[in-house]
C-alpha positions as CSV (number, residue, x, y, z in Angstrom):
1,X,8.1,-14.8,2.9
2,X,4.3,-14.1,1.9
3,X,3.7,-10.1,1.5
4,X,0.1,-8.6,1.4
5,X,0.1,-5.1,-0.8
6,X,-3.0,-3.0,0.0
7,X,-2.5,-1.0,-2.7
8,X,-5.5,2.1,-4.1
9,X,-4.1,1.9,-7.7
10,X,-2.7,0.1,-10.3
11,X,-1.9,0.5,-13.4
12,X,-3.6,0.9,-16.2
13,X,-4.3,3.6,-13.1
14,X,-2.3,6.5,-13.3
15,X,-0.5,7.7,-9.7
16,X,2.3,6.7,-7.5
17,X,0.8,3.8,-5.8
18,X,0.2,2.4,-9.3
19,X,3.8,2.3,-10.2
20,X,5.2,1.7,-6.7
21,X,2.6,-1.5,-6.4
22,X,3.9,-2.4,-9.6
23,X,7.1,-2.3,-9.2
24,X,7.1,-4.4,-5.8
25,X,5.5,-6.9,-7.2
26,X,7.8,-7.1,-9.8
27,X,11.0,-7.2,-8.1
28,X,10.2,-8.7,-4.8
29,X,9.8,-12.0,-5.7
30,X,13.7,-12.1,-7.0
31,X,14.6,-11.4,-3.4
32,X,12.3,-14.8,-2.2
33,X,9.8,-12.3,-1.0
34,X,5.8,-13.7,-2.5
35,X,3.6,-10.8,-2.8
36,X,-0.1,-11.0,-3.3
37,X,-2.0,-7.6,-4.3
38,X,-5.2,-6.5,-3.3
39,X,-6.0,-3.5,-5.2
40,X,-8.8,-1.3,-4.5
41,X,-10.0,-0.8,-7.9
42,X,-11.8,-4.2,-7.5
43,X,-14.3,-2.5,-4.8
44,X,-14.4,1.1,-6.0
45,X,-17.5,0.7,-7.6
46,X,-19.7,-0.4,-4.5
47,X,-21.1,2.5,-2.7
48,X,-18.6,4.0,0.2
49,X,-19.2,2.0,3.2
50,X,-19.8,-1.5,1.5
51,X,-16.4,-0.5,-0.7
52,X,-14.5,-0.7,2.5
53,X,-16.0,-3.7,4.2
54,X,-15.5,-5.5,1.1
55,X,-11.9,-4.5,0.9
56,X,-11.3,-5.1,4.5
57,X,-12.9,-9.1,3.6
58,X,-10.2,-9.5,0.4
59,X,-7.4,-8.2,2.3
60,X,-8.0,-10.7,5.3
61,X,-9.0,-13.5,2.9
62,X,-5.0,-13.4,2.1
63,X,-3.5,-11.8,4.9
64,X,-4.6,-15.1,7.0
65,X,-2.2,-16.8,4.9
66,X,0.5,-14.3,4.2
67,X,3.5,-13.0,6.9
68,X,3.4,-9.1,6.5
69,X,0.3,-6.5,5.0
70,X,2.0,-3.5,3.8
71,X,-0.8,-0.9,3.1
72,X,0.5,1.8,0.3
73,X,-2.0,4.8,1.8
74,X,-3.3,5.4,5.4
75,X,-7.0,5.8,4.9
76,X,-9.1,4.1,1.9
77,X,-6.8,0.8,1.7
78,X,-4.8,2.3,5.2
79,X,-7.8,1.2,7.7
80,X,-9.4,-1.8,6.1
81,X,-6.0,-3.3,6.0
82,X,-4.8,-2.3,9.6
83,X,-8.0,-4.0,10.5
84,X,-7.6,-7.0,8.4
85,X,-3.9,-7.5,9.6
86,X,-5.2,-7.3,13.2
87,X,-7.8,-9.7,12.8
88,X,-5.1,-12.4,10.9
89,X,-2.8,-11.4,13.4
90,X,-0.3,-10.0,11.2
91,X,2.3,-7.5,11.4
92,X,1.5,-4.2,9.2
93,X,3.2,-1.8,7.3
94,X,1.7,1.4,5.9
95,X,3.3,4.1,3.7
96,X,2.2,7.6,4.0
97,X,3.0,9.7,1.2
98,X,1.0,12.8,2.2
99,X,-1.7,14.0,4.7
100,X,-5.1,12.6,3.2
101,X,-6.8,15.2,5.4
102,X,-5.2,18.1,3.9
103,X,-5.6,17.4,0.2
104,X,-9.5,16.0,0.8
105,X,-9.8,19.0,2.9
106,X,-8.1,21.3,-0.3
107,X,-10.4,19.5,-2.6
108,X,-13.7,19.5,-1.1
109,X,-14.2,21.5,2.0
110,X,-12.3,24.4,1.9
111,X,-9.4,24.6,3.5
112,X,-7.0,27.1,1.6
113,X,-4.1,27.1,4.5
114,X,-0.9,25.5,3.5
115,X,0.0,21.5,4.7
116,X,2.7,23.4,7.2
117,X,0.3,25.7,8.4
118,X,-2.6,23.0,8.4
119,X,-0.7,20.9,10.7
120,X,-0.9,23.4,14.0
121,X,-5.0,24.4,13.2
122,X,-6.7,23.1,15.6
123,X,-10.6,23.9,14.5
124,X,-10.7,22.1,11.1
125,X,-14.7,21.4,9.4
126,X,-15.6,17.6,11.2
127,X,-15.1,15.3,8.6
128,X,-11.6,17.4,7.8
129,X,-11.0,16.5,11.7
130,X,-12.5,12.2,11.1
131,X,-9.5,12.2,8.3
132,X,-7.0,13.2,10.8
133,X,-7.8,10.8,12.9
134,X,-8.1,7.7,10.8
135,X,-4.8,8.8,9.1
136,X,-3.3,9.0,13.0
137,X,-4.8,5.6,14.0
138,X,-3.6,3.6,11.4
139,X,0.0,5.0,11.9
140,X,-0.2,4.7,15.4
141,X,-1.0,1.1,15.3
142,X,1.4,0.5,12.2
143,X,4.6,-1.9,13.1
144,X,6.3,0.3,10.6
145,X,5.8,3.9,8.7
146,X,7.4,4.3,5.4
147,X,7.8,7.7,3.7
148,X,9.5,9.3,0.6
149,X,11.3,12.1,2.1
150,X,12.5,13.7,4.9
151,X,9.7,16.5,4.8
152,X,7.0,13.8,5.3
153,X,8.9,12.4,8.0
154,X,8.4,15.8,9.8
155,X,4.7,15.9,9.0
156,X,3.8,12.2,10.0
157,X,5.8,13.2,13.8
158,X,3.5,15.7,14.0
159,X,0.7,13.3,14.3
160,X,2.1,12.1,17.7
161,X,4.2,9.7,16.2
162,X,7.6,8.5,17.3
163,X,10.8,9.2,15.2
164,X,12.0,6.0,15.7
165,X,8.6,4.3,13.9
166,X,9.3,5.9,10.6
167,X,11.9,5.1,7.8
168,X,12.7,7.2,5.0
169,X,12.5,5.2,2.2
170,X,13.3,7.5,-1.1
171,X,10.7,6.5,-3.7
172,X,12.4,4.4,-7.0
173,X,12.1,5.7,-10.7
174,X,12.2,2.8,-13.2
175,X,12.9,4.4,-16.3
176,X,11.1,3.6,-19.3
177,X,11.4,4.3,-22.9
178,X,9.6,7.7,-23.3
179,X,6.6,7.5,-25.5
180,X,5.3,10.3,-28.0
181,X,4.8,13.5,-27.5
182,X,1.7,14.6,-28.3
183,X,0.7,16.3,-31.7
184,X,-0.6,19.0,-30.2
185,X,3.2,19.8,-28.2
186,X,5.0,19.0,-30.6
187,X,3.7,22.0,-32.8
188,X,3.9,24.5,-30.2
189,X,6.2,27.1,-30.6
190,X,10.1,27.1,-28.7
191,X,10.7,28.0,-26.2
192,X,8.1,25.4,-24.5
193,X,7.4,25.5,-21.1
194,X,5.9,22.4,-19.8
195,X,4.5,21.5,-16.2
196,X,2.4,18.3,-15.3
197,X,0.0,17.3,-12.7
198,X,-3.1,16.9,-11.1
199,X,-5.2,19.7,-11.7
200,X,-6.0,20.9,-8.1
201,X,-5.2,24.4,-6.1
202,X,-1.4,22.9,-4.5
203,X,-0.2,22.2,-7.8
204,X,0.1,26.2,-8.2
205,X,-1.0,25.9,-12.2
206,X,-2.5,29.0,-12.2
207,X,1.1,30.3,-11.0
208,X,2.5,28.7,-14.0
209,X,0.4,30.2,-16.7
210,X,0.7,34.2,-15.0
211,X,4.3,33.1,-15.2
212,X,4.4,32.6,-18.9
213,X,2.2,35.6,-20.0
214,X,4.9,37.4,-17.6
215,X,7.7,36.0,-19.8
216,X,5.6,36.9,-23.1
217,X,5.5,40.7,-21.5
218,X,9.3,40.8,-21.8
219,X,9.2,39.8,-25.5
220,X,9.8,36.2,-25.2
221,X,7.2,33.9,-27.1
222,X,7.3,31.1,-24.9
223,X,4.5,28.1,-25.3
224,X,3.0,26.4,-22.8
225,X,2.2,22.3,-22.3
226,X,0.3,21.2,-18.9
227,X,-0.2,17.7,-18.6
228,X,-2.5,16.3,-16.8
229,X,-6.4,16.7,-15.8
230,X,-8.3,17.2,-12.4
231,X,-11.1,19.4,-10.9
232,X,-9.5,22.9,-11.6
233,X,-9.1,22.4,-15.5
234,X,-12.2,24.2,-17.1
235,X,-11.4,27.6,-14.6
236,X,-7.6,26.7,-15.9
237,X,-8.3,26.9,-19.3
238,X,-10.1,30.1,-19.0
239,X,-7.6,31.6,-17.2
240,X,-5.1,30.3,-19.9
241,X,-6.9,31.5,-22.7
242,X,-7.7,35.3,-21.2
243,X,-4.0,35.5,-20.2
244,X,-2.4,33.8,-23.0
245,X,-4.5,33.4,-26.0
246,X,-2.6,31.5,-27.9
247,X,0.4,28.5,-27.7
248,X,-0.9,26.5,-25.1
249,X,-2.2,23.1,-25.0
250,X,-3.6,21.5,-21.9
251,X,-3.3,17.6,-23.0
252,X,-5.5,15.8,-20.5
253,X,-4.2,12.6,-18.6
254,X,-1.3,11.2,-21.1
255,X,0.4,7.9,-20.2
256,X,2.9,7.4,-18.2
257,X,5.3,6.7,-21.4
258,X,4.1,10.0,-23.4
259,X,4.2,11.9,-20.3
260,X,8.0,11.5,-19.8
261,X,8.5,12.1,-23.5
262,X,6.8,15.7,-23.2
263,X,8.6,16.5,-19.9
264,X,11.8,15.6,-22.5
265,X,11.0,17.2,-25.0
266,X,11.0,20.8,-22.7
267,X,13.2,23.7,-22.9
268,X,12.4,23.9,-19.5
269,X,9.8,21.7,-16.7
270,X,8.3,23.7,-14.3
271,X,7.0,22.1,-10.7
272,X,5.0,25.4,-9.0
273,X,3.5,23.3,-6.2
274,X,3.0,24.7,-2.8
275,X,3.1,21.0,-1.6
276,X,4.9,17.9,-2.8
277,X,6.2,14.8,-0.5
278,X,8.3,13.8,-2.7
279,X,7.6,14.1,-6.8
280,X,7.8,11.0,-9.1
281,X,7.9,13.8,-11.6
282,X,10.3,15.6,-10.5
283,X,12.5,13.1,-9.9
284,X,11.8,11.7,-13.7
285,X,12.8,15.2,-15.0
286,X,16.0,15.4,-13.2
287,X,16.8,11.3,-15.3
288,X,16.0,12.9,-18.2
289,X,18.3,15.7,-17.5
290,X,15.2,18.3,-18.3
291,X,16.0,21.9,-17.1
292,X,14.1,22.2,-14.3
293,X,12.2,25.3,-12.1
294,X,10.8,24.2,-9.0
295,X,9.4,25.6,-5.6
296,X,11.3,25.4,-2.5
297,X,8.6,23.1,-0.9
298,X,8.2,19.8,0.8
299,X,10.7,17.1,-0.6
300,X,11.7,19.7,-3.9
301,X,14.9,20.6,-2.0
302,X,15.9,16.7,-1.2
303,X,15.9,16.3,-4.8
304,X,16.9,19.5,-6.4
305,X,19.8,21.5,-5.2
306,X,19.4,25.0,-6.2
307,X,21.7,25.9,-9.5
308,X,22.8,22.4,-8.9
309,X,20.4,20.3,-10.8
310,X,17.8,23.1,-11.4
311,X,16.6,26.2,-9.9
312,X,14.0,26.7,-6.6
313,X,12.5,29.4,-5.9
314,X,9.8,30.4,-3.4
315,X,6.1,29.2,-3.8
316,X,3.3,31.5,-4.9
317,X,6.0,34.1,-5.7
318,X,4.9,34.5,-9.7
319,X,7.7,37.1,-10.7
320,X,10.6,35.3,-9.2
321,X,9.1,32.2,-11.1
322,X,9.0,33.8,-14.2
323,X,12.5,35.1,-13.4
324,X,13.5,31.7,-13.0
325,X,12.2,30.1,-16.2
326,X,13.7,33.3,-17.9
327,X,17.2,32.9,-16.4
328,X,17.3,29.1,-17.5
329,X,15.7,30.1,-21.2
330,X,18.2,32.2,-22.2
331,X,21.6,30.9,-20.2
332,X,22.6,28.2,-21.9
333,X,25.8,28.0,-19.9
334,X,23.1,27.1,-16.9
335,X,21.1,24.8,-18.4
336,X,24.5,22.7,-19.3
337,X,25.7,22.9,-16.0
338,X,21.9,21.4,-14.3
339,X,22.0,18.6,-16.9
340,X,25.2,17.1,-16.3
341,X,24.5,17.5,-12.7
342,X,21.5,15.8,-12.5
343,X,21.7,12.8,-13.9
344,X,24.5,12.0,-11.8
345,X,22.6,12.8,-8.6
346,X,19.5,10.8,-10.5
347,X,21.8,7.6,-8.8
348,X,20.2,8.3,-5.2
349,X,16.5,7.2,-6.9
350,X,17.5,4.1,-8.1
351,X,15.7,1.0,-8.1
352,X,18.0,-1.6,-6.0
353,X,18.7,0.9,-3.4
354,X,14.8,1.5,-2.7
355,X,14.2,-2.2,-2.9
356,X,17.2,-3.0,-0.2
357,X,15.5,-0.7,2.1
358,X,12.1,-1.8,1.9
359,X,13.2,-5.6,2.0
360,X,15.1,-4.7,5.3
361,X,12.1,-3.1,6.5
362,X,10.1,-5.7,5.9
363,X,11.8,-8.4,6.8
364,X,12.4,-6.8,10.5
365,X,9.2,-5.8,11.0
């Protein structure tokens, strides 16, 4: 069987579609399934509307002689490869791993209301409203939806979608050797707090650092790592540096490797998002058997049990966070208990039961 993967990164791109792309084409071919990737990078350059009709040309150059297109987003590599697939005549396959309108609509016109709340607004700014409905076309006209979670199989119904179109498909981690932490961690002073991410209002990393100064108020001297970059970092570090002062590093994008050796090397990971589908990080941190503080949000409670494998609490609730990272600080009893826990639940991510499922799904397509 011949498998098309529209896929928007890969590595040495950073993001989930990178290491789910990867890791497909990998592992499929061991299960007498060919896959051929077309990866968006190779267009990105061209300006927007010739990016996507050139995209659109690579993936029906190989779809024509390939059985299945399986797109890995429902908008930049979604529609070009619906369209593509339809033209070859070609089943397709797109995962949705979270509701492009929202988060361009979060970034760069706006919006402030959360996905759950977003979902039931009607009057949203027009090209807010054009990204709902390409997202609802190309799973509408999608043989089969994929998602990571339960949570995201809620949010792609509400698009008018039929239950019975979607299958939740809980996303792999394929654990690597961590890498090294970087110099600037490592010298921080313990207790060390460290959260990662894209830089942007859901990831609630403003919430993180009030926490910390919170916990600093009560006499604790925790430090603070944040790992990752994106448009909110230069009002992050200001706010970091007039609330905390000192003992914190924001380290920028890190590699995938040196990113799971600083989410190891924490007395505690913190995930403050008011939205996640479901969190390769978060599901990384609970195999490395990292205490972990997380929101009660999205796909956080499919993977985190509360005082099971960490603690949740509410999202943009800064004193209960900082409760929670206190409460896991100083009870070691706790932070015992989360660790053997969690890597025994870590089992439910594994590889070969995400790759059974996604084989089954596409080969009954």
């Amino acid at each position: 069987m011949k498998l098309v993967i529209a896929t928007p990164l890969y590595p040495p791109e950073i993001g989930g579609p990178a290491t789910y792309s990867q890791l497909l084409s990998e592992e499929l071919p061991s299960r007498n399934i060919t896959v051929e990737l077309v990866k968006f990078g190779e267009v990105r350059q061209l300006p927007k509307v010739l990016r996507h009709l050139a995209y659109f040309w690579k993936v029906f150059k190989v779809a024509r002689r390939s059985d299945v297109v399986f797109a890995l987003d429902p908008v930049s590599t979604g529609l070009p490869a619906l369209l593509a697939a339809r033209c070859a005549r070609k089943p397709f396959i797109v995962k949705i791993v979270g509701d492009y309108a929202w988060e361009q609509g979060q970034q760069r016109f706006g919006i402030t209301k959360t996905l759950d709340d977003f979902i039931l607004t009607k009057q949203v700014p027009f090209i807010v409203h054009l990204l709902r409905k390409i997202q609802s076309f190309v799973a509408r006209n999608a043989a089969r939806i994929i998602v990571p979670s339960e949570y995201l199989k809620g949010i792609v119904s509400s698009w008018d979608m039929p239950h019975r179109d979607i299958d939740v498909i809980y996303n792999a981690v394929h654990y690597e050797n961590a890498g090294t932490v970087p110099k600037s961690v490592a010298r921080l002073p313990r207790p060390l707090v460290v959260s990662a991410g894209r830089l942007v209002p859901w990831k609630g990393m403003e919430g993180v650092i009030e926490a910390v100064a919170l916990l600093r108020e009560r006499g604790m001297e925790a430090s603070l790592a944040i790992v990752g970059d994106g448009p909110d970092r230069i009002a992050l570090v200001a706010r970091a540096e007039n609330k905390l002062g000192a003992d914190y590093v924001f380290t920028g994008e890190l590699s995938h490797a040196d990113t799971l050796a600083t989410v190891g090397s924490a007395d505690v990971f913190v995930l403050n998002s008011t939205y996640e589908g479901l969190s390769h990080l978060l599901i990384e941190a609970v195999m490395l058997g990292t205490p972990i503080v997380a929101t009660r949000v999205g796909g956080n409670p499919e993977v985190v049990t509360h005082k099971k494998q960490g603690l949740l609490v509410e999202s943009s609730n800064t004193p209960e966070l900082s409760e929670a990272l206190y409460h896991m600080l100083t009870d070691a009893k706790l932070r015992s208990h989360v660790n053997a826990r969690a890597r025994e639940s870590a089992k439910r991510f594994s590889v070969e039961t995400m790759l059974d499922a996604v084989v089954s799904v596409i080969r009954n397509v």
